[in-house]
SERO-4910 file (N, C-alpha, C, O; in steps of 0.05 Angstrom, whole numbers):
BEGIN
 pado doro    nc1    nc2    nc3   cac1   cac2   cac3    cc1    cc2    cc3    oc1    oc2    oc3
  Unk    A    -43   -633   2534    -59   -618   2553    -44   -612   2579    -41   -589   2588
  Unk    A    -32   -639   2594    -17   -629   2615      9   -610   2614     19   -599   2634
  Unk    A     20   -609   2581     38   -580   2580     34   -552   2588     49   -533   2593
  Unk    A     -4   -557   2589    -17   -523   2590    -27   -529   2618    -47   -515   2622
  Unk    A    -20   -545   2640    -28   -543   2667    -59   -552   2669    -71   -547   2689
  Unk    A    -76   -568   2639    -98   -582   2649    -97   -599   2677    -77   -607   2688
  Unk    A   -115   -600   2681   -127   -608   2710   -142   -624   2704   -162   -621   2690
  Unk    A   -129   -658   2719   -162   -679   2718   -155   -693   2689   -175   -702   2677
  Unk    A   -126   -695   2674   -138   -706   2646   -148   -733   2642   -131   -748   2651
  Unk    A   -167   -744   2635   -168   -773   2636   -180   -780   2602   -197   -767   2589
  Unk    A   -172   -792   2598   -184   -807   2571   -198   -830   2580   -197   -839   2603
  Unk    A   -217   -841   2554   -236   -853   2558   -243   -863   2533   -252   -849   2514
  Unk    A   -238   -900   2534   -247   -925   2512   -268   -927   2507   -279   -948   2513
  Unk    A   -287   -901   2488   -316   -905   2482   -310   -920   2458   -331   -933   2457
  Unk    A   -297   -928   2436   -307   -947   2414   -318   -969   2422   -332   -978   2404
  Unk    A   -318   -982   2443   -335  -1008   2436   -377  -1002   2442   -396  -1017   2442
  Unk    A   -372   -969   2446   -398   -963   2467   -409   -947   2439   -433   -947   2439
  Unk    A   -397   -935   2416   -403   -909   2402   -388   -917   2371   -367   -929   2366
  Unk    A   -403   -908   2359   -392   -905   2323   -380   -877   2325   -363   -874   2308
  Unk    A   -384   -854   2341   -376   -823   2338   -339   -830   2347   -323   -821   2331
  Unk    A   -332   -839   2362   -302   -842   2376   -293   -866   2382   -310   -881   2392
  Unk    A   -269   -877   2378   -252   -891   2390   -250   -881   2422   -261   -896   2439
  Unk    A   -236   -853   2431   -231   -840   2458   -235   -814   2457   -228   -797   2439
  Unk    A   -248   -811   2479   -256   -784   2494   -228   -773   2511   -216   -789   2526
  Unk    A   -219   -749   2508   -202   -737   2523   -213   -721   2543   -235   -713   2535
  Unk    A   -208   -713   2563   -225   -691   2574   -209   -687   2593   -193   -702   2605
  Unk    A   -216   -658   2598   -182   -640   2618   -205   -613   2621   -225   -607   2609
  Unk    A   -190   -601   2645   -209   -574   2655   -183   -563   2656   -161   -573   2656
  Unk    A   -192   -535   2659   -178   -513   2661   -196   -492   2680   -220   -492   2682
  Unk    A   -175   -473   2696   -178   -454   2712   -195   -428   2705   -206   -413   2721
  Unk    A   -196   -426   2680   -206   -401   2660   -211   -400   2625   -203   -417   2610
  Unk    A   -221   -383   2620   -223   -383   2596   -207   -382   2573   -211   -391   2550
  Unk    A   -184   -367   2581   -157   -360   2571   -145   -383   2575   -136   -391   2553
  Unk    A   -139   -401   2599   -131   -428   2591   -139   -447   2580   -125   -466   2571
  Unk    A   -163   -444   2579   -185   -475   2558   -173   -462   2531   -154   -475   2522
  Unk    A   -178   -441   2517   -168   -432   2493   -132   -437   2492   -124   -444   2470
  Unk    A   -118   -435   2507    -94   -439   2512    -88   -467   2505    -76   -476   2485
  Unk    A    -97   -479   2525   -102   -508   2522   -107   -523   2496    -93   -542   2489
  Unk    A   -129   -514   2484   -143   -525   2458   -115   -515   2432   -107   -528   2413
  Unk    A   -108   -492   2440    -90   -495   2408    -65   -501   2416    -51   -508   2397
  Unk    A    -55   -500   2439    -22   -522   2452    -35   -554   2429    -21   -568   2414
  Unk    A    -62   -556   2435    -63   -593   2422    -71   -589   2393    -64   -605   2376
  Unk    A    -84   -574   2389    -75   -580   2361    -61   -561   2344    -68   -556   2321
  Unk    A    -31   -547   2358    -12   -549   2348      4   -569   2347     19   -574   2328
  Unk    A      2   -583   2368     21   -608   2377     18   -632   2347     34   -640   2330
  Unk    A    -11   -637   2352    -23   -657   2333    -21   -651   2301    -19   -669   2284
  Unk    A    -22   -618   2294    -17   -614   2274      3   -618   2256      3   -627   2233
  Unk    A     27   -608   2277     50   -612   2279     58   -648   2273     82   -652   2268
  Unk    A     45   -664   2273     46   -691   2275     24   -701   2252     24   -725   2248
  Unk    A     11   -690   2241      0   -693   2214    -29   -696   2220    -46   -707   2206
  Unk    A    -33   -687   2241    -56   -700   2252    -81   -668   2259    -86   -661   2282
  Unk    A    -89   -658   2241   -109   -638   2237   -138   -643   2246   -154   -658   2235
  Unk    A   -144   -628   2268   -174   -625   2266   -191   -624   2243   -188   -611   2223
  Unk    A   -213   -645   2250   -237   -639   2233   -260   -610   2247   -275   -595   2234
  Unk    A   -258   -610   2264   -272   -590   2274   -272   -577   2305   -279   -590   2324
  Unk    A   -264   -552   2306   -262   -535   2334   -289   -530   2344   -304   -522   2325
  Unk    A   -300   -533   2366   -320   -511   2371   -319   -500   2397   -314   -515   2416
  Unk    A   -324   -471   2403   -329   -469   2431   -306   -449   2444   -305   -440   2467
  Unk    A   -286   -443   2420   -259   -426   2430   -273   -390   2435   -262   -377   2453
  Unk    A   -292   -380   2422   -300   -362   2426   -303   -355   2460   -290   -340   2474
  Unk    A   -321   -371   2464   -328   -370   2500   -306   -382   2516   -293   -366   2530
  Unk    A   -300   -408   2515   -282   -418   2525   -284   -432   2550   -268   -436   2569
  Unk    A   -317   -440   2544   -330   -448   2570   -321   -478   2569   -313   -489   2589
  Unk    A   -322   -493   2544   -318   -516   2532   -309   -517   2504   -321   -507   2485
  Unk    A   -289   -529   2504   -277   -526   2476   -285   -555   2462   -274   -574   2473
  Unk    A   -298   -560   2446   -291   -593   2430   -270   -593   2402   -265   -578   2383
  Unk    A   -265   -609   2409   -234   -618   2385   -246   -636   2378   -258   -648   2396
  Unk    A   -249   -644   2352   -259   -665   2334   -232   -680   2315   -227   -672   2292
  Unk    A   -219   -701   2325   -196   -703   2314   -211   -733   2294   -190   -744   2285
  Unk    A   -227   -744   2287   -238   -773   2281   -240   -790   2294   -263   -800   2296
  Unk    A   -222   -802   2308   -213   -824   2322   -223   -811   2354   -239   -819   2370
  Unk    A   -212   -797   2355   -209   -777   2375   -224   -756   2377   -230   -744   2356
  Unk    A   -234   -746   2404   -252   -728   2413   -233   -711   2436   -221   -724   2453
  Unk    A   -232   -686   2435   -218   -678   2461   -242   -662   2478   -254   -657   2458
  Unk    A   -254   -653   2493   -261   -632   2508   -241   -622   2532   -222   -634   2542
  Unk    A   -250   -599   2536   -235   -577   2550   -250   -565   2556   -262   -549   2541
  Unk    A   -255   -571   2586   -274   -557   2596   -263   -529   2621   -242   -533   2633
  Unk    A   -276   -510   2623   -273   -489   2647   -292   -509   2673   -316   -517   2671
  Unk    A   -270   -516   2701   -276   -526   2715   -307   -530   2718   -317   -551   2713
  Unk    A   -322   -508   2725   -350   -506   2729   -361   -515   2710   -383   -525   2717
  Unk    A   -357   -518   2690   -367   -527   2664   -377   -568   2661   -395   -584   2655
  Unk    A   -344   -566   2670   -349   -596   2677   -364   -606   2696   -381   -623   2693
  Unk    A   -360   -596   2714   -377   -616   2732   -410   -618   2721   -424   -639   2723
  Unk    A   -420   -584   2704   -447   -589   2705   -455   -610   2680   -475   -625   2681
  Unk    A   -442   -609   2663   -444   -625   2638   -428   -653   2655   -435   -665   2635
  Unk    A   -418   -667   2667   -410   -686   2676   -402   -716   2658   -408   -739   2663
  Unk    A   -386   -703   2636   -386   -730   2620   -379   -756   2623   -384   -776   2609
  Unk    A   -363   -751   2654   -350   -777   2658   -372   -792   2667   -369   -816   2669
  Unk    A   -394   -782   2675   -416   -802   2685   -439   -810   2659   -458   -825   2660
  Unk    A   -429   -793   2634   -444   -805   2620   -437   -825   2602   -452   -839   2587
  Unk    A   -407   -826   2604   -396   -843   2598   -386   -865   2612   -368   -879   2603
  Unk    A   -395   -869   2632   -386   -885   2661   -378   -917   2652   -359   -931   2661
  Unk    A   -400   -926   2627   -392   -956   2615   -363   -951   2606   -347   -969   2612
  Unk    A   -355   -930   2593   -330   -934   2578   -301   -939   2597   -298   -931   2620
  Unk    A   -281   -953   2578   -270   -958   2598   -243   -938   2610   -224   -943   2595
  Unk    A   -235   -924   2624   -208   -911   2629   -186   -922   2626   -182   -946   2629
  Unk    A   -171   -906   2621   -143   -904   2603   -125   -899   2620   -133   -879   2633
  Unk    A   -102   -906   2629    -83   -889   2643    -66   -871   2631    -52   -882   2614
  Unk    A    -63   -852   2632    -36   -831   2617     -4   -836   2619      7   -831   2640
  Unk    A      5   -843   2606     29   -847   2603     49   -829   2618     53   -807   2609
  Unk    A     63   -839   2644     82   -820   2651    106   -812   2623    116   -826   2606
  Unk    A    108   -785   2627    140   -776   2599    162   -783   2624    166   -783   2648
  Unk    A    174   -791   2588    199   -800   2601    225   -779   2606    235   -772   2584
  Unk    A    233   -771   2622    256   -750   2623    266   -750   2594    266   -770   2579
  Unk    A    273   -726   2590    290   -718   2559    312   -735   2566    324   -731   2587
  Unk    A    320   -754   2549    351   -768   2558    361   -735   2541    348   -721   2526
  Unk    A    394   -732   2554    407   -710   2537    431   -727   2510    451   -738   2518
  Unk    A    427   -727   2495    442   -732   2476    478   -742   2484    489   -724   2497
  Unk    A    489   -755   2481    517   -756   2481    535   -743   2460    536   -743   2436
  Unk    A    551   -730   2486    566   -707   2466    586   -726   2446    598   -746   2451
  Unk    A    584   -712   2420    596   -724   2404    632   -723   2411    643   -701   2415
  Unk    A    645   -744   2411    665   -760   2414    681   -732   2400    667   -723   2382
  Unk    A    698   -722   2403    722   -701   2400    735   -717   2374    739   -741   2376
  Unk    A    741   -701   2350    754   -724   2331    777   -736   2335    788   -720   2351
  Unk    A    793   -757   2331    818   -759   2331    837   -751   2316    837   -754   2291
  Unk    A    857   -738   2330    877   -725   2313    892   -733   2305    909   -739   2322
  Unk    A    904   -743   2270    925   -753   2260    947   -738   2267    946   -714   2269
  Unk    A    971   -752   2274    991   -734   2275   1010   -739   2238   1012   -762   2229
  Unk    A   1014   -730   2232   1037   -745   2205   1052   -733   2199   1050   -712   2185
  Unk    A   1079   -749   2212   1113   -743   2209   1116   -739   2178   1103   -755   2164
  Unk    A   1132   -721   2165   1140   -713   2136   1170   -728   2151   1178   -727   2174
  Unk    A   1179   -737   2133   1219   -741   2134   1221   -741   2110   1205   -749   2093
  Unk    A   1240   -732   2109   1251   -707   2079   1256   -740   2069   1258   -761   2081
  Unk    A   1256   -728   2031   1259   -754   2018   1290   -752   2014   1305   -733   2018
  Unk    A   1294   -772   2006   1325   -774   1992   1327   -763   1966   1313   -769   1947
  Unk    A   1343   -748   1966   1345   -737   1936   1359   -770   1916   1374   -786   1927
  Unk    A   1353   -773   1896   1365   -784   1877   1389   -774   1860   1388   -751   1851
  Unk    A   1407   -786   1856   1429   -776   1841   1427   -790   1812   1423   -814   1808
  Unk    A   1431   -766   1787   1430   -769   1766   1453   -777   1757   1456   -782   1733
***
């Protein structure tokens, strides 16, 4: 989500509160074009990782998107959206998550230049018959 410039992402430890999720994701966006933006950056990402939605809803409008991953719940909400639906207060028991800072791309080390054999020929001795 924060690849597509979500705003506000916080996750949220509802399994011990809910049989529907392990964690709630939830991230806003500026517009409609970015909540849809947003929603298929993640589940290309996740797809990409074997990890397929069970169910989209909400990309039409783009007011709120839900991602139904099993374990996992995402919403994506259009700013205004969120505040009026206010999940984080309806989830207020559950517990927050911190997001993992990424770690700088280390860059690969350039592979080592081969070493060059050098190999001297010195003429053979002829043999005498």
């Amino acid at each position: 989500m924060l690849d597509k410039k979500a705003l506000d992402v916080q996750i949220l430890h509802v399994g011990p509160l809910t049989s529907v999720a392990d964690y709630l994701v939830i991230g806003s966006a500026e517009s409609d074009r970015q909540t849809r933006a947003i929603a298929d950056h993640v589940s290309d990402v996740l797809t990409d990782k074997g990890d397929r939605p069970i169910s989209i809803e909400g990309t039409t409008s783009g007011q709120w998107v839900l991602m139904d991953f099993g374990d996992v719940v995402v919403h994506i909400f259009r700013q205004d959206a969120r505040e009026h639906y206010a999940l984080e207060r309806l989830w207020s028991d559950a517990k927050p998550l911190s997001i993992p800072e990424e770690k700088p791309e280390e860059k690969p080390e350039k592979p080592a230049a081969p070493k060059r054999r050098i190999i001297v020929r010195t003429p053979k001795a002829r043999k005498s018959v």
